[in-house]
PDB file of N, CA, C and O in Angstrom:
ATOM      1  N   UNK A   1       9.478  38.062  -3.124  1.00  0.00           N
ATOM      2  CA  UNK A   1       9.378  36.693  -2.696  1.00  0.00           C
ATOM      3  C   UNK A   1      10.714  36.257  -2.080  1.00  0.00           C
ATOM      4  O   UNK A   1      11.794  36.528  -2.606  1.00  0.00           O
ATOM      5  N   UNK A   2      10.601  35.663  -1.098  1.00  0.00           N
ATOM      6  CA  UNK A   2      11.843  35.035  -0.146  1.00  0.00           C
ATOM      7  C   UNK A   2      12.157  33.723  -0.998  1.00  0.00           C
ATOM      8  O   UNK A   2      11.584  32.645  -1.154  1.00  0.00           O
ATOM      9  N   UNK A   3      13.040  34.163  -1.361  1.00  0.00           N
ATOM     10  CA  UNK A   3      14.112  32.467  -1.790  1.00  0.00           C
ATOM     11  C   UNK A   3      14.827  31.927  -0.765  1.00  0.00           C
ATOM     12  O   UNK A   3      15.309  32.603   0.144  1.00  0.00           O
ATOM     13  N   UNK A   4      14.957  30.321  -0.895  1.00  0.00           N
ATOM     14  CA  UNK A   4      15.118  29.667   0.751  1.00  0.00           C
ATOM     15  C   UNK A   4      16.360  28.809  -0.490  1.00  0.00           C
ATOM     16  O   UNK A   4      16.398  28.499  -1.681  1.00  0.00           O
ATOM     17  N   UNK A   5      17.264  28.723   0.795  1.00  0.00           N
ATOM     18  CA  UNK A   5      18.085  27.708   0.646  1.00  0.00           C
ATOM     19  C   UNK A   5      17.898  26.358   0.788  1.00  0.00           C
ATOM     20  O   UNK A   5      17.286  26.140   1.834  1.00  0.00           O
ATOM     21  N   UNK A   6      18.206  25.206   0.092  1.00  0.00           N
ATOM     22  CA  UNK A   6      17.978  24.184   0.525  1.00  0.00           C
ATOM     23  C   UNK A   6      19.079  23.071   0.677  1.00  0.00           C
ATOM     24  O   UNK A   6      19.642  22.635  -0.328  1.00  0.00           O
ATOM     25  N   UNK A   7      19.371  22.631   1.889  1.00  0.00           N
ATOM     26  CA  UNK A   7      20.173  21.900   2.679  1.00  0.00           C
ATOM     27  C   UNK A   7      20.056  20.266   2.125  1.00  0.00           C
ATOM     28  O   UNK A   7      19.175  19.538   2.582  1.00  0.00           O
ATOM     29  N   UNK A   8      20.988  19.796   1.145  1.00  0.00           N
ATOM     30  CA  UNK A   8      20.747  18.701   0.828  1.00  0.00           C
ATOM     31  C   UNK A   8      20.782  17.263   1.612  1.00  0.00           C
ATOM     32  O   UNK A   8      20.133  16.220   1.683  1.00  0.00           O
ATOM     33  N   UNK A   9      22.219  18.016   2.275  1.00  0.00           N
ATOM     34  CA  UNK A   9      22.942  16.988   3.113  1.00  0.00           C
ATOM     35  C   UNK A   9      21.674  16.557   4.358  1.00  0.00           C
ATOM     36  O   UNK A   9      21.289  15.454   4.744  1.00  0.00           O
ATOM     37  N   UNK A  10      21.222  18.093   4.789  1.00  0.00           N
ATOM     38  CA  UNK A  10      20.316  17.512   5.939  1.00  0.00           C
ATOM     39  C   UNK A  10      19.073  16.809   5.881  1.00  0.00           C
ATOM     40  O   UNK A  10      18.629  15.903   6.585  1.00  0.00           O
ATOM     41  N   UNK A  11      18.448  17.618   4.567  1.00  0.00           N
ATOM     42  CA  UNK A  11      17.602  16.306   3.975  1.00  0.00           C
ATOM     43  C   UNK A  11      17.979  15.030   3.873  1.00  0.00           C
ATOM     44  O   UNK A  11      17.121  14.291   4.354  1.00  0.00           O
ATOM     45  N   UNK A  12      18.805  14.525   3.494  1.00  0.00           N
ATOM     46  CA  UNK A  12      19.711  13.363   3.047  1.00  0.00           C
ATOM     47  C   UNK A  12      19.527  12.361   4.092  1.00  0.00           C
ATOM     48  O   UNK A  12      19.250  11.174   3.915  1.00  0.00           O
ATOM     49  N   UNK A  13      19.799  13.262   5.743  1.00  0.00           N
ATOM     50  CA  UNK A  13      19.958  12.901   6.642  1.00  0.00           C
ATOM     51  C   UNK A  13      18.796  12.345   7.369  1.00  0.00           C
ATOM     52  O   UNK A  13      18.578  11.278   7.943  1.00  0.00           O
ATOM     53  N   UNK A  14      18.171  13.353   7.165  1.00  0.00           N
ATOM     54  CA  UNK A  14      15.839  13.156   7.364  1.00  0.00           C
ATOM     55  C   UNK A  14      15.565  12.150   6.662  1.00  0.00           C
ATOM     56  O   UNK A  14      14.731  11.390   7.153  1.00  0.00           O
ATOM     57  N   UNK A  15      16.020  11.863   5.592  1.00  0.00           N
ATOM     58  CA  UNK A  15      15.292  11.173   4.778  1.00  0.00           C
ATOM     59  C   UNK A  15      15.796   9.620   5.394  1.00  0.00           C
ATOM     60  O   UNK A  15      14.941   8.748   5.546  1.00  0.00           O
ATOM     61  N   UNK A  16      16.793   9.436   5.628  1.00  0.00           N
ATOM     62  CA  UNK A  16      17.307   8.278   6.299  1.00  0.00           C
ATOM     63  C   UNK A  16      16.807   8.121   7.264  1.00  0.00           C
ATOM     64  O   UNK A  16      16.675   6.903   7.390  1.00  0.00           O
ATOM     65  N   UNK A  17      16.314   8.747   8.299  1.00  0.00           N
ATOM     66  CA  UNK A  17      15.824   8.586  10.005  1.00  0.00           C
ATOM     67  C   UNK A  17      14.419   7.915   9.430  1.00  0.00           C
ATOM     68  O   UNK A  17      14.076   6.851   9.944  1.00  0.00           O
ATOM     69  N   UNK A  18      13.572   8.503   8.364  1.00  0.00           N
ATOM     70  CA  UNK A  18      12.312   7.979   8.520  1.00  0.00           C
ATOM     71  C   UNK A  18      11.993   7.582   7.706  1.00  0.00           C
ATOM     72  O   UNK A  18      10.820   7.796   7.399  1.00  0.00           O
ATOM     73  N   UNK A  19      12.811   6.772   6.861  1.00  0.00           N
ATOM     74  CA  UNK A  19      12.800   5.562   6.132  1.00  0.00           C
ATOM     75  C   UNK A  19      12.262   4.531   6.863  1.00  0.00           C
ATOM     76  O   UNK A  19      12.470   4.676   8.068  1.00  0.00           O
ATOM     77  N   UNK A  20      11.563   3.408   6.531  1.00  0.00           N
ATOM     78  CA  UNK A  20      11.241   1.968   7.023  1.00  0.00           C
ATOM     79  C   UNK A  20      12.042   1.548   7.644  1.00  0.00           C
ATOM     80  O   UNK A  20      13.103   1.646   7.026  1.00  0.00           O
ATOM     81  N   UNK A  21      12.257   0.785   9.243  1.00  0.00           N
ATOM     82  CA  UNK A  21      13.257   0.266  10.000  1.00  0.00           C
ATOM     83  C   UNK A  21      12.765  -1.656   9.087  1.00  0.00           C
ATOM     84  O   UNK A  21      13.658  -2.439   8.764  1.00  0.00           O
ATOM     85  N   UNK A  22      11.587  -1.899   8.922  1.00  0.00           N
ATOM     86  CA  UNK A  22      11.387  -3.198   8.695  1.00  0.00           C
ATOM     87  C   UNK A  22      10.640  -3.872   7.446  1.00  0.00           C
ATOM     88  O   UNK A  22       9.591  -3.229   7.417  1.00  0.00           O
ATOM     89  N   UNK A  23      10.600  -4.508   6.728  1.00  0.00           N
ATOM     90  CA  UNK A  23       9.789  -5.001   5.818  1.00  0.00           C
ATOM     91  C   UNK A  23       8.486  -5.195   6.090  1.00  0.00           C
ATOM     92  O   UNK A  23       7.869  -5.181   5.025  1.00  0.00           O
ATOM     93  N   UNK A  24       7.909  -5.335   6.835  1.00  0.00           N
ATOM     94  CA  UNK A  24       6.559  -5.323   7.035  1.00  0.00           C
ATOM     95  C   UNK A  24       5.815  -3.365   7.064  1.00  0.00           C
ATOM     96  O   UNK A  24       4.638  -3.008   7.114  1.00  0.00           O
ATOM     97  N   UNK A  25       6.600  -2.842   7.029  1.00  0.00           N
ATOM     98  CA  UNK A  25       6.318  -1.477   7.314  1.00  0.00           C
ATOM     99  C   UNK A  25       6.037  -1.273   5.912  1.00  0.00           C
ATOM    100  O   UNK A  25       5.275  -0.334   5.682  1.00  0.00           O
ATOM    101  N   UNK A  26       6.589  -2.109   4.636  1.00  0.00           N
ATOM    102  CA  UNK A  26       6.854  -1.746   2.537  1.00  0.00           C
ATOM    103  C   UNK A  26       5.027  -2.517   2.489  1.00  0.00           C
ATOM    104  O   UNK A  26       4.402  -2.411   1.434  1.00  0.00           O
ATOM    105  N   UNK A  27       4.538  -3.052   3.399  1.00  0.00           N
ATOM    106  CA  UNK A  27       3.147  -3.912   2.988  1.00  0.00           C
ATOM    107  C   UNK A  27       2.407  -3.032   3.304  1.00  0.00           C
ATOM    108  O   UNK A  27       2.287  -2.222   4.223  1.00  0.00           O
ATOM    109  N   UNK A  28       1.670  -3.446   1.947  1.00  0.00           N
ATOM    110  CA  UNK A  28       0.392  -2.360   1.770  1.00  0.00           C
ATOM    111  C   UNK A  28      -0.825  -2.654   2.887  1.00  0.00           C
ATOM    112  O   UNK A  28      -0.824  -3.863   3.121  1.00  0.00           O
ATOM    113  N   UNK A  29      -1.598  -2.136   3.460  1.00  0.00           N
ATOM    114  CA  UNK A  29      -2.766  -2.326   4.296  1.00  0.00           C
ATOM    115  C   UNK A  29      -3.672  -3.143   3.627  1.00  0.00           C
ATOM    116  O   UNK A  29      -4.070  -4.146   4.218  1.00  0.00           O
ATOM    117  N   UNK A  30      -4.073  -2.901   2.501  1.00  0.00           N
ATOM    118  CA  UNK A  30      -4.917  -3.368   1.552  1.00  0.00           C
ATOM    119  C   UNK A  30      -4.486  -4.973   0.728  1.00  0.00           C
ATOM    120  O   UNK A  30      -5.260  -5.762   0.185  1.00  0.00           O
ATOM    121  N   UNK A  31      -3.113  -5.061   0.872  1.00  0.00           N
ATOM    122  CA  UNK A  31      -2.495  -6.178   0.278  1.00  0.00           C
ATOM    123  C   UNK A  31      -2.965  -7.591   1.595  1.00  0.00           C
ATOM    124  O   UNK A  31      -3.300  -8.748   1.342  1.00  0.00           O
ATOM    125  N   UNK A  32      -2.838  -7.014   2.773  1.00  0.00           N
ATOM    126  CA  UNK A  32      -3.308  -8.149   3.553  1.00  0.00           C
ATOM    127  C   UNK A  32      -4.618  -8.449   3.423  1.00  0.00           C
ATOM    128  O   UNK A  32      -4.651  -9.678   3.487  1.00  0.00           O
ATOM    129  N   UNK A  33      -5.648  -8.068   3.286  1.00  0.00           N
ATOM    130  CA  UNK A  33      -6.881  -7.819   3.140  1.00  0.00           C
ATOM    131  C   UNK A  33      -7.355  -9.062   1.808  1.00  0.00           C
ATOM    132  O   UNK A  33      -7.919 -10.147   1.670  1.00  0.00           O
ATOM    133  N   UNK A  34      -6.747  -8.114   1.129  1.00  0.00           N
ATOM    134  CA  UNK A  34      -6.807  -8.942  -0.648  1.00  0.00           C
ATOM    135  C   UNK A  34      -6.317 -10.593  -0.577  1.00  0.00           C
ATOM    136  O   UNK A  34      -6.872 -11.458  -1.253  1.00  0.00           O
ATOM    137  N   UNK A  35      -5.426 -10.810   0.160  1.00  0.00           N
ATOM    138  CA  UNK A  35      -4.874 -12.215   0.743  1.00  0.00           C
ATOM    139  C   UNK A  35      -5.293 -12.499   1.809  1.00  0.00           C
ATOM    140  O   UNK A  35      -4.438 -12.634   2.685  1.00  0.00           O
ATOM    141  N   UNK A  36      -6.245 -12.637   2.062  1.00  0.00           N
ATOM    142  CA  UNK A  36      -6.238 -13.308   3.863  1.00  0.00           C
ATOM    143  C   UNK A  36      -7.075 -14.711   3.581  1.00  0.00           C
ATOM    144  O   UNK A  36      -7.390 -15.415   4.541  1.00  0.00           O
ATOM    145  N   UNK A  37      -7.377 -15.038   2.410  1.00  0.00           N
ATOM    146  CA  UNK A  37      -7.445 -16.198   2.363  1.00  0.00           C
ATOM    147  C   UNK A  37      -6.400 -17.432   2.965  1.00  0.00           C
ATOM    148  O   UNK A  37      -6.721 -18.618   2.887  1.00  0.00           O
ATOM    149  N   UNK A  38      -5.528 -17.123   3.376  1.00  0.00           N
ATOM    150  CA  UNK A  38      -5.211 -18.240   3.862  1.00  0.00           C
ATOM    151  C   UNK A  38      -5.183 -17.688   5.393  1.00  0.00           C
ATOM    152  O   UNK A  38      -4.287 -18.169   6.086  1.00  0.00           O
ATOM    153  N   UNK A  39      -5.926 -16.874   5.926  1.00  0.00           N
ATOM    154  CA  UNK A  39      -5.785 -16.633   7.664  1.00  0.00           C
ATOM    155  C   UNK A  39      -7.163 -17.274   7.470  1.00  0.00           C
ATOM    156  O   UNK A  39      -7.632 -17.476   8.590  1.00  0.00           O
ATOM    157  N   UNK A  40      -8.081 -17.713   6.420  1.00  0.00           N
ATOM    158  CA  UNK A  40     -10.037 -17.844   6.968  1.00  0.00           C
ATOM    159  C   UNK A  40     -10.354 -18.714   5.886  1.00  0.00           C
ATOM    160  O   UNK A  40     -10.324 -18.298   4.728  1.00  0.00           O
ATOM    161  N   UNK A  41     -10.690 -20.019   6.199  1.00  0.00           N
ATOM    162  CA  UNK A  41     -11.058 -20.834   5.138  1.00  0.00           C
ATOM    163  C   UNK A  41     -12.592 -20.660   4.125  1.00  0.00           C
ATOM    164  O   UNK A  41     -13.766 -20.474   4.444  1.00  0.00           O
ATOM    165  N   UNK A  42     -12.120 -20.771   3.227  1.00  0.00           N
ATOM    166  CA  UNK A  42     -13.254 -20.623   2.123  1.00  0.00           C
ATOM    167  C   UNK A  42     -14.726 -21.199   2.389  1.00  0.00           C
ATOM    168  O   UNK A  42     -14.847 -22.352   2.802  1.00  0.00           O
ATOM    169  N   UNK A  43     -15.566 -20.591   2.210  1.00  0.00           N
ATOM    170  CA  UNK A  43     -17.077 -21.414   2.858  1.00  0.00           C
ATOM    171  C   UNK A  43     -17.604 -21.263   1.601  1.00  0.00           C
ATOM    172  O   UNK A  43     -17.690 -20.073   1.300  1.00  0.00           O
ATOM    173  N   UNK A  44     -18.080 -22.196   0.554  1.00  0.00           N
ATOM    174  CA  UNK A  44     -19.081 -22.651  -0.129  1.00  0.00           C
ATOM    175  C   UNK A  44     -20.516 -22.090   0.173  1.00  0.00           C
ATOM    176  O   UNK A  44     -20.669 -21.761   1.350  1.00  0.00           O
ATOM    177  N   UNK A  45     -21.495 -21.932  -0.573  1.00  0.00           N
ATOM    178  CA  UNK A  45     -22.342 -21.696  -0.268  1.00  0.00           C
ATOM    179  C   UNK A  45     -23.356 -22.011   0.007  1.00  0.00           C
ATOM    180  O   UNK A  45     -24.177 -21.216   0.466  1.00  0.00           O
ATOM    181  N   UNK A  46     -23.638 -23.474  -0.224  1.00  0.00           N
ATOM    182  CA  UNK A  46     -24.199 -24.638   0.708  1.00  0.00           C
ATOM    183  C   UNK A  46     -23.945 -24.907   2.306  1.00  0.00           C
ATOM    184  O   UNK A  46     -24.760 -25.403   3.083  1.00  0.00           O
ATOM    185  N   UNK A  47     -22.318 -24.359   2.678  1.00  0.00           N
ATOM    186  CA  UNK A  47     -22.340 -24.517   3.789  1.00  0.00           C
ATOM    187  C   UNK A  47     -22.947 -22.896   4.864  1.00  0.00           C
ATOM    188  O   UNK A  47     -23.692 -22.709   5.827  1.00  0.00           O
ATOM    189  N   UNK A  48     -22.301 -22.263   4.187  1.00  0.00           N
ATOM    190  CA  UNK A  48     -23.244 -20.334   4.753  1.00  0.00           C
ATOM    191  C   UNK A  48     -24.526 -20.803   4.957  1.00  0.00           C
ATOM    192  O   UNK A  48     -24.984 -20.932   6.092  1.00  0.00           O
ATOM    193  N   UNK A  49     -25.392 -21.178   3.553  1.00  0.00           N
ATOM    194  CA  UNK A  49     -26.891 -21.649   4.033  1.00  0.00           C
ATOM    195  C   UNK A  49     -27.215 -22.449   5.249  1.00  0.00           C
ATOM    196  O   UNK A  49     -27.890 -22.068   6.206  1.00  0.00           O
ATOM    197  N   UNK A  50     -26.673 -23.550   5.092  1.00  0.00           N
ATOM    198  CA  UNK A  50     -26.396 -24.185   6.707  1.00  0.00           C
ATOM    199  C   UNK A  50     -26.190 -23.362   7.890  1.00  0.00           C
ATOM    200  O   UNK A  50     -26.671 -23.689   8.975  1.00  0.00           O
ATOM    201  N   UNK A  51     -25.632 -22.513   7.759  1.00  0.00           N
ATOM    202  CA  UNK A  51     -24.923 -22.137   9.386  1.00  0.00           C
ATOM    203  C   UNK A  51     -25.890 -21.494   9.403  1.00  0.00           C
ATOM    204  O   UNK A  51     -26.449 -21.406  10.497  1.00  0.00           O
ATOM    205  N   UNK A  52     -26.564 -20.703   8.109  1.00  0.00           N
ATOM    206  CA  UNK A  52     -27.335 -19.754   8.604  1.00  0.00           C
ATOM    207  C   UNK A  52     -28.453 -20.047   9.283  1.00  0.00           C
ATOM    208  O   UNK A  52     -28.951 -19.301  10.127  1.00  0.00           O
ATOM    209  N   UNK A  53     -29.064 -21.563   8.815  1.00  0.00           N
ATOM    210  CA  UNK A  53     -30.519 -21.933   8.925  1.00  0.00           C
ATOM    211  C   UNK A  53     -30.218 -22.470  10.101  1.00  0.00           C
ATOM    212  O   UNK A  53     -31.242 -22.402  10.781  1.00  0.00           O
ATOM    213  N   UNK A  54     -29.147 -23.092  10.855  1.00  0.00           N
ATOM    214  CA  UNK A  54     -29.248 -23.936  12.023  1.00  0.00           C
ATOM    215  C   UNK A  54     -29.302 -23.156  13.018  1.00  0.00           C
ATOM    216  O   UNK A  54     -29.491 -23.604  14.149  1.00  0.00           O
ATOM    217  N   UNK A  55     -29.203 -22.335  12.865  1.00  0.00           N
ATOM    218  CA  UNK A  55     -29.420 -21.328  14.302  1.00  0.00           C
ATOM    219  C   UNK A  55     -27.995 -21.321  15.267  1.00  0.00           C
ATOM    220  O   UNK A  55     -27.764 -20.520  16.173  1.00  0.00           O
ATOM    221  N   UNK A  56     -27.438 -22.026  14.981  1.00  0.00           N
ATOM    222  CA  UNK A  56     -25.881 -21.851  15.818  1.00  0.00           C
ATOM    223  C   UNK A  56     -24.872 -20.575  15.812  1.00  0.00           C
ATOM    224  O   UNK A  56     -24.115 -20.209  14.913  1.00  0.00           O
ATOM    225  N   UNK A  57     -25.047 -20.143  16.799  1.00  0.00           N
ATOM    226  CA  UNK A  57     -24.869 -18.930  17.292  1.00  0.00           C
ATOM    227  C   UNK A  57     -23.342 -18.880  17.069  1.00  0.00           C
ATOM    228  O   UNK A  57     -22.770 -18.056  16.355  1.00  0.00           O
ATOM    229  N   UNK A  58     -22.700 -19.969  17.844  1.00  0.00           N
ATOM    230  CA  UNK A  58     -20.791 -19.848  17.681  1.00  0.00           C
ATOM    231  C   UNK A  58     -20.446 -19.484  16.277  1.00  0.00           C
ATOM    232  O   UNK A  58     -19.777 -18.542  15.852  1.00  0.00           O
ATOM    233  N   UNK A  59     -21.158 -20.609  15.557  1.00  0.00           N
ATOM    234  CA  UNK A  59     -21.074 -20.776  13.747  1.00  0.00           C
ATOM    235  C   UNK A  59     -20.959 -19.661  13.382  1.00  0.00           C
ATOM    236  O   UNK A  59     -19.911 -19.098  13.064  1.00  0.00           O
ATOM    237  N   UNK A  60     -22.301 -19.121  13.392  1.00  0.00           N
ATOM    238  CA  UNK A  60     -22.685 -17.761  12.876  1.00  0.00           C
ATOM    239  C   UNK A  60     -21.624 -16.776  13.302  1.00  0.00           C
ATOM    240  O   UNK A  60     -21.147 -16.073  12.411  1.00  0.00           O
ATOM    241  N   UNK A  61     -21.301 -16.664  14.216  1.00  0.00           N
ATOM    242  CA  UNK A  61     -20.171 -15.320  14.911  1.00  0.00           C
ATOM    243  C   UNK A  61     -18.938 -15.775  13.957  1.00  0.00           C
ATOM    244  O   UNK A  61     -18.196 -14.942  13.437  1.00  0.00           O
ATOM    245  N   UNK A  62     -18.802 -17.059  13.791  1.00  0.00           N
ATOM    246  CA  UNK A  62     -16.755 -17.462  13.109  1.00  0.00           C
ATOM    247  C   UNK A  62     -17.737 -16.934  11.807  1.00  0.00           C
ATOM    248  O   UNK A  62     -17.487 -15.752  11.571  1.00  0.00           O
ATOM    249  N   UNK A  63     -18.698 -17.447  10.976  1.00  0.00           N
ATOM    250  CA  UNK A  63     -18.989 -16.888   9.790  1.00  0.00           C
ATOM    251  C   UNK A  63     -18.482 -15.661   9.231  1.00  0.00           C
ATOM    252  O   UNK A  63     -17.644 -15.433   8.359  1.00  0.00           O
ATOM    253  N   UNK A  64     -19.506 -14.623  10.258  1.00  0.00           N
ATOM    254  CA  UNK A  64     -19.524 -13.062  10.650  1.00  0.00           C
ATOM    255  C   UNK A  64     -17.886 -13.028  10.354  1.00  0.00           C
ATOM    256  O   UNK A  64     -17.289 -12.883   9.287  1.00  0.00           O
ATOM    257  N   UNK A  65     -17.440 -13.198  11.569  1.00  0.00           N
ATOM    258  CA  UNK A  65     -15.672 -12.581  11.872  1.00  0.00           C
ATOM    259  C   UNK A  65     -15.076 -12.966  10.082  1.00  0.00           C
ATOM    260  O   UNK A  65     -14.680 -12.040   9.373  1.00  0.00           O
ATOM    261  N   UNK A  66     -15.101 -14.340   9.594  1.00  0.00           N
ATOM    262  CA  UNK A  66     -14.550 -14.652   8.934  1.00  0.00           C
ATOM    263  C   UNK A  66     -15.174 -13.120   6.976  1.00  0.00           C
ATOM    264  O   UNK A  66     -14.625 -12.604   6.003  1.00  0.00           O
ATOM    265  N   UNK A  67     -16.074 -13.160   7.407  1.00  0.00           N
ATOM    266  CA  UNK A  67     -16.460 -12.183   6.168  1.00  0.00           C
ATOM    267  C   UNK A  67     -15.960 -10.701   6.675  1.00  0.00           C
ATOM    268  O   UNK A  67     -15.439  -9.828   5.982  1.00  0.00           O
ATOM    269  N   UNK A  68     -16.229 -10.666   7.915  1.00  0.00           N
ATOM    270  CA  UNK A  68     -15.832  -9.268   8.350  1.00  0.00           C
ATOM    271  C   UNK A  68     -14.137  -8.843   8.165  1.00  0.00           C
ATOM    272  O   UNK A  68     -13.833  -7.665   7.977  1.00  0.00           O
ATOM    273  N   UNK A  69     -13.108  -9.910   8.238  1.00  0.00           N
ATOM    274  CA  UNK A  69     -11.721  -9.424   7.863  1.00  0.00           C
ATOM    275  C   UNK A  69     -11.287  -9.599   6.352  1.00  0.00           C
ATOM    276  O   UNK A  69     -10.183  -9.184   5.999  1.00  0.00           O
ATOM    277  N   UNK A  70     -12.227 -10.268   5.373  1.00  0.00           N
ATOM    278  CA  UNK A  70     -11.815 -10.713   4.154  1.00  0.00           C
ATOM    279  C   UNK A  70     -12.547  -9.670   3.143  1.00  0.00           C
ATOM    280  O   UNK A  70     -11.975  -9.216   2.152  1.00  0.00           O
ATOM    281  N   UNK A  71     -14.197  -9.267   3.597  1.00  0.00           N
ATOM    282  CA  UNK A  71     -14.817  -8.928   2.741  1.00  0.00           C
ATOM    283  C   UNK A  71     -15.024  -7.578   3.239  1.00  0.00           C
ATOM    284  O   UNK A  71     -15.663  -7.338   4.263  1.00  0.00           O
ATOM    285  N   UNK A  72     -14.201  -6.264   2.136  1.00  0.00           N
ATOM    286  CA  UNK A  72     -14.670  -4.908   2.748  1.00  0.00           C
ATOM    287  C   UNK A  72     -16.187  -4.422   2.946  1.00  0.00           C
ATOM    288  O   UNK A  72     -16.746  -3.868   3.893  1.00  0.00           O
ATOM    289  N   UNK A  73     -16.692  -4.896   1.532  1.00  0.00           N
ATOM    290  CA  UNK A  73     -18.021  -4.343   1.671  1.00  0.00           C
ATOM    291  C   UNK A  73     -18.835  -5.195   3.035  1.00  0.00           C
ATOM    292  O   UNK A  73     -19.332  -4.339   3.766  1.00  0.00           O
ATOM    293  N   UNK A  74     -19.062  -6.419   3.489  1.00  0.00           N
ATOM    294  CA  UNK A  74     -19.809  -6.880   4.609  1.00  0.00           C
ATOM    295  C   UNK A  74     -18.941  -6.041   5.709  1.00  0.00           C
ATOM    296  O   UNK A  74     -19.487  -5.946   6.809  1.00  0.00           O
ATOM    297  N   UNK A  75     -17.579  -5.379   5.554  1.00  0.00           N
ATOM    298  CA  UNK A  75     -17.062  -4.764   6.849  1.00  0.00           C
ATOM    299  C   UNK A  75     -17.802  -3.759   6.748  1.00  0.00           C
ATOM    300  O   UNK A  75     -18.595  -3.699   7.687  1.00  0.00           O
ATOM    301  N   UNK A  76     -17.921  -2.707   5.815  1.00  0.00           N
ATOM    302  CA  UNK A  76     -19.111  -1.340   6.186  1.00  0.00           C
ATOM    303  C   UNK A  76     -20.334  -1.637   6.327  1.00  0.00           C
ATOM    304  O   UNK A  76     -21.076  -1.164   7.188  1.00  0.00           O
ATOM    305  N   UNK A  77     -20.594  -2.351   5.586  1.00  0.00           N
ATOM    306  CA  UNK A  77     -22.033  -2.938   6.292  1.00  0.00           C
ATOM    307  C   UNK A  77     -22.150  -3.033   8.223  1.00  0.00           C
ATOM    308  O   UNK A  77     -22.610  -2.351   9.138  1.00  0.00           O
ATOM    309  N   UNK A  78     -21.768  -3.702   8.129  1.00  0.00           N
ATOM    310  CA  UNK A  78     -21.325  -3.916   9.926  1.00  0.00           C
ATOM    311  C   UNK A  78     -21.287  -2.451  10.636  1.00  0.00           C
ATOM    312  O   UNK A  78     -21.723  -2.086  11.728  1.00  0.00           O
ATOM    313  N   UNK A  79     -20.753  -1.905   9.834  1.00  0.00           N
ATOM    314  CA  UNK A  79     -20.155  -0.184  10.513  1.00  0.00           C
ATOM    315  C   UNK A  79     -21.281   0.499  10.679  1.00  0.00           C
ATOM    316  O   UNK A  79     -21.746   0.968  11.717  1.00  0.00           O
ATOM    317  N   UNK A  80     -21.764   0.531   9.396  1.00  0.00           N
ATOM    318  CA  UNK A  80     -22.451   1.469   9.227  1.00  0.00           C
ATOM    319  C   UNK A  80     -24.135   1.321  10.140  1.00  0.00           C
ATOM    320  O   UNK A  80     -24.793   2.219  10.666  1.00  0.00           O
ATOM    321  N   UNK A  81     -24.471  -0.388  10.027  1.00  0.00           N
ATOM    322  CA  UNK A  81     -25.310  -0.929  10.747  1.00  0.00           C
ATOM    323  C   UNK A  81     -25.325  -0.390  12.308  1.00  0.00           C
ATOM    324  O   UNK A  81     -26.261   0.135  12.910  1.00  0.00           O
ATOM    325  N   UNK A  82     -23.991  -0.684  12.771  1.00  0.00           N
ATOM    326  CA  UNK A  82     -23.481  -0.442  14.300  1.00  0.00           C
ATOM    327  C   UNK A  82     -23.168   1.241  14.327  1.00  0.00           C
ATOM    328  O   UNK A  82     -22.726   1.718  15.372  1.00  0.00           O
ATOM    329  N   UNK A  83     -23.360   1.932  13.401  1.00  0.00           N
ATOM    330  CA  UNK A  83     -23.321   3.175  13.674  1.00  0.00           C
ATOM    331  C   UNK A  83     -25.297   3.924  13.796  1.00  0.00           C
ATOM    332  O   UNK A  83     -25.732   4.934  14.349  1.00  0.00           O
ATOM    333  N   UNK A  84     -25.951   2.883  13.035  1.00  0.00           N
ATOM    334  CA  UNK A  84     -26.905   3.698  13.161  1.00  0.00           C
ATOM    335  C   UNK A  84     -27.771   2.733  14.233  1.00  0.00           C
ATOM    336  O   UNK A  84     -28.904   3.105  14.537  1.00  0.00           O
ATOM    337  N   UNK A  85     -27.424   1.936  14.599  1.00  0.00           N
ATOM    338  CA  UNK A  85     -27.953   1.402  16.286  1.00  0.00           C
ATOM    339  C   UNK A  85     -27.333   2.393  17.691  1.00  0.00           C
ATOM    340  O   UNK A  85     -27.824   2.661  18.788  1.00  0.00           O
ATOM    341  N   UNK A  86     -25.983   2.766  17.002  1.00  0.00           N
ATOM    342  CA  UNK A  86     -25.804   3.483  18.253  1.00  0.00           C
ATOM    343  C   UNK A  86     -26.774   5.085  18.431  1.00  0.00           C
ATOM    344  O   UNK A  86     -27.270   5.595  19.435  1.00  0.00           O
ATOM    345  N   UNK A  87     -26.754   5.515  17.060  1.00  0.00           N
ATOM    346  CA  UNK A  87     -27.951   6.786  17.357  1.00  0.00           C
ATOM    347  C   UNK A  87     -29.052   7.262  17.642  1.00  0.00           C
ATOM    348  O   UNK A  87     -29.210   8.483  17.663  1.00  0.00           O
TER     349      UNK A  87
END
């Protein structure tokens, strides 16, 4: 078996280049997700029933968008829906 030397310093050096340049780079993907309550206001469920029954198309789409960035499971739903329309 080949035994390898290992170069601390140059690691040292690697390890510095591709470290995080910014704080937003330490945020988790999932942490925005879990918070985006304050990017999409809260809808009650008296008002969903509404949008749903009035037929308003704009409504319905901000609804949609608004569940689609907050709520994972209505996001695969969507996916998976739009994956088996495309086949």
């Amino acid at each position: 078996m080949k035994e390898r030397s290992v170069d601390f310093a140059a690691f040292k050096k690697i390890q510095e280049e591709i470290i995080a340049a910014n704080e937003q780079a330490w945020e988790r993907y999932y942490s925005k997700q879990r918070s985006c309550s304050h990017l999409v206001r809260d809808y009650k469920p008296e008002e969903i029933d509404k949008i749903i029954a009035s037929g308003d198309v704009d409504a319905q789409r901000t609804l949609s968008r608004a569940f689609f960035e907050c709520k994972s499971l209505y996001r695969r739903i969507i996916f998976y829906y739009g994956t088996l329309l495309t086949y």
